[in-house]
Structure formats: C-alpha cells, structure tokens
N, C-alpha and C positions, 0 to 999 in steps of 0.2 A: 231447639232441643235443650234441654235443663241435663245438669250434670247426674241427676237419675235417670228419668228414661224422658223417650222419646215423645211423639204429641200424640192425642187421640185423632183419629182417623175423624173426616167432616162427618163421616155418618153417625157415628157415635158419640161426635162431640154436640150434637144436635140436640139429643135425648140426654146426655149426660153432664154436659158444660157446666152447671151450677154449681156440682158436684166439683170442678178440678178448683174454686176458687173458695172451697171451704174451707174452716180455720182447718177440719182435721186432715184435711187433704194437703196444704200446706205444710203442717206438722209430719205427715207421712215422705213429704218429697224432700224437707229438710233431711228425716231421718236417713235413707236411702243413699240422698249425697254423699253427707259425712259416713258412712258405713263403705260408699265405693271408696272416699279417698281413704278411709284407712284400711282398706283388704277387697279382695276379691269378690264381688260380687255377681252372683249370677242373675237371669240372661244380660247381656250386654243391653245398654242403653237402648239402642234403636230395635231391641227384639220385646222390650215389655209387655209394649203393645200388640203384639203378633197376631193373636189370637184377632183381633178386634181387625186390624188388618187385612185379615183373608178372608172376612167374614160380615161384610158391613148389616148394619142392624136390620136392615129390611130384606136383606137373605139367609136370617137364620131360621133355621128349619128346624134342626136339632142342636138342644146343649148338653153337651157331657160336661159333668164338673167334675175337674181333679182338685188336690187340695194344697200341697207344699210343691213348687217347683223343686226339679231333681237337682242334687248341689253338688255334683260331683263334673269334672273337669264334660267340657265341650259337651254338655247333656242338655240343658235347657237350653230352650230358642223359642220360647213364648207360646208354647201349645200343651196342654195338658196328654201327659201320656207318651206325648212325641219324643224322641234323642234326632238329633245329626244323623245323616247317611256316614256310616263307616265307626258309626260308634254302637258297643253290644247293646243287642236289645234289652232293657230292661225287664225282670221277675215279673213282675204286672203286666206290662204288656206283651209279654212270653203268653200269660194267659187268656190276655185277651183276644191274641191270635188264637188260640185253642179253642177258645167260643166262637172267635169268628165264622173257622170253619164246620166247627159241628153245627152250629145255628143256620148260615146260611153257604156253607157250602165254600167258601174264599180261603183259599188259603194263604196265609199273613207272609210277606215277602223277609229275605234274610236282614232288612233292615229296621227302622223304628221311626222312620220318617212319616208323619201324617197328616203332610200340608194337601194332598189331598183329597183327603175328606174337611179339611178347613176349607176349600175353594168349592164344593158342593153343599155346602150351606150347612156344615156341622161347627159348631162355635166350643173351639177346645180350651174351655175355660177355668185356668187353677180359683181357688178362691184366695191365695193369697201369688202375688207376682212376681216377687222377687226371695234371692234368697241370698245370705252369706257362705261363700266357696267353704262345703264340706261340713257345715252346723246345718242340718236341718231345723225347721220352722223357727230359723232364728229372726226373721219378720215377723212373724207372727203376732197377730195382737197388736201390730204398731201403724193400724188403718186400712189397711186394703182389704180386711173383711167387711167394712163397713162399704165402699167404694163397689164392690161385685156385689155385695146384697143390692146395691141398688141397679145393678147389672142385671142379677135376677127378677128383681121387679120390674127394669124397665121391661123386658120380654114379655116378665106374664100379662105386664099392662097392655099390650098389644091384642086387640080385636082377630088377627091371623092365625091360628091353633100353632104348638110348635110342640114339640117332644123333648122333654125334661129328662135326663138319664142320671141319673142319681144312684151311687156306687158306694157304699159302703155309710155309716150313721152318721158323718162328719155330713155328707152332700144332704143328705134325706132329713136333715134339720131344719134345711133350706121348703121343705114344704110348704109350710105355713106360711112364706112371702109368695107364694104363686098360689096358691088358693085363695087367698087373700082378696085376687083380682077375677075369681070365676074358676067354671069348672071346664072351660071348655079346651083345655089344655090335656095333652096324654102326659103322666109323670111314669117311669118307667123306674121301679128300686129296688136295689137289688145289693148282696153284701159286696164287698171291695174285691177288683180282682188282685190285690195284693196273697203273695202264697201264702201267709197267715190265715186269710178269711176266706180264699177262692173256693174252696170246699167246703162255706158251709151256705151256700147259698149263689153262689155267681155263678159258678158252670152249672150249666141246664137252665139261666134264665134267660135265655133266647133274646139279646136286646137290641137286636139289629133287625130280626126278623117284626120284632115286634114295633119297634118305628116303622119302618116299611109297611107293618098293616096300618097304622094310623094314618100314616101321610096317604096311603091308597082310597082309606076310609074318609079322607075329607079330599077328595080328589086330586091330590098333588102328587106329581112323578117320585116313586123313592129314592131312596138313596142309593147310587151306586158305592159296594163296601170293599170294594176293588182296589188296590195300592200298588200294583205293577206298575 
C-alpha cells in the first residue's frame, strides 16, 4: 500500500494495470501523498479503491457515477453516494431514497450505507477519488479523471451489456466514451439528485426500475434495490 491509497483489486488490475504505471498516474499518487501528509484527506488509504473492491470488473451490471467524494468528517469510504452507518444521510441521497421508493416501491433505510448494492454488481463509481478534508473538488483536475475515464471505457469495451446511470451533466459528458465502443449498452440520464437540480428532471425518472427492465431485457436477474 503506497502512502495514497491502497492496491487495485486482481480483477481490475487485469484490465487497468498499464494505467497505475503512467507518468500521469504517478504524478497523481505523488500528488495525494504529500496533500495526506500535509492535512487530512479523505477516504482513508485502504477505502480509495472500495468501489473497485465490492465490485470486481466481471460483476458489474450497473454504474452509477458520482463526481467529488463527500469531504466532510467520517462520510466517504469509497462508494459514490454512500456515508458510514451512523452518519446523517446526505441531501442527494435523501433524494435518492425518495425516487427509490416512488420508482420501485423500497423504501431507503435511516442510514446511507450502500455496500449493498456495490456487492450485487452496482459499481459506485466517483469520477474523481479522493478529496481534501472539508475543500471540495480540491483533487480535482490532478488525474483521476483521466484514470476513471478509462474506467468507463474499460466497461463499455466489454461485449456483456451493462447500465450506465448518469446523474446530472458532469456524468452524461462521459457519453461519448461508451458509445464509442457500441450501442449495445442501456445509458440511463437524468439531471443530479442534488436538491439544486432534483426538481428539474431526477424525480419521475424512474432509474432503478428502468435498469431492471434492461437487465430483464437481456436476460439477466435485476437488481435487488433493497438496503435493509
């Protein structure tokens, strides 16, 4: 483990490995370092990779992409969208409970924990990984967009169909690297459930039910959307 974060899991280091020995990838784990040793950074070392962890490359089914890890005390832990059991749920995902259940009927427990929907093959992916304690997108632009773009492409390069869920303009930019590789992919976009934009497009766009029709449509069990 390097004094940034932790190792890519075998199954992703398979499809991605060329990638952790690029100059800019190097330049990125430099950066990271020195930013832990002078201040707080969030998730902790061994949680970077989390996402990637719960969800090895040949079981992912669905990606939801989030964008900046949350920078506030004991929130991130490597899954986009997710906080800690016993930490408030976050605005966003307040609302994404709300769609939960009107869309498919679940209703979202008093927590924000959502490693399990990462262990039935949903890949809770930020596109940038880490963050400075309490600066938002203060990584930002210093590599790990480059590093999950090819995150995104390795998926869509996959012959397997899988469901793209794209939340607000920042994700749905990301288009054009999954189309890139075909169309046999379901892309699901819709605007952010941040309370800013959840009104003007995200509630009522059903995105759970509508992965579940796809994966039903190419014969694959859905998703259970269940977090009890």
């Amino acid at each position: 483990m390097s004094d940034a974060f932790g190792e890519l899991p075998p199954s992703w280091e398979s499809v991605l490995g060329d990638e952790l020995g690029a100059p800019y990838f190097r330049k990125l784990e430099d950066f990271v370092a020195k930013d832990r040793a002078a201040a707080e950074v969030f998730p902790p070392p061994q949680e970077v990779f989390a996402a990637f962890e719960h969800t090895p490359f040949d079981e992912v089914r669905v990606l939801i992409l989030g964008q900046d890890p949350y920078h506030d005390n004991d929130q991130a832990h490597g899954l986009c969208f997710s906080v800690r059991r016993g930490v408030k749920v976050p605005p966003s995902l307040r609302n994404i409970y709300k769609e939960l259940e009107s869309d498919v009927g679940v209703t979202g427990p008093e927590h924000g924990f959502l490693e399990a929907w990462a262990g039935r093959g949903v890949l809770l992916l930020n596109t940038v990984l880490t963050v400075r304690a309490h600066k938002a997108n203060s990584h930002r632009k210093k590599g790990w967009e480059t590093f999950t773009d090819r995150v995104i492409e390795a998926l869509a390069a996959r012959e397997d169909p899988l469901v793209f869920v794209l939340w607000g303009k920042p994700a749905q930019k990301k288009i054009p690297l999954i189309e890139k590789h075909g169309d046999h992919h379901e892309i699901l976009a819709a605007a952010h459930p941040s309370p800013l934009s959840a009104r003007n497009g995200f509630f009522g766009s059903k995105p759970f039910s509508g992965v579940n029709a796809a994966l039903e449509r190419w014969g694959k069990p859905a998703i259970d959307w269940s977090l009890d």
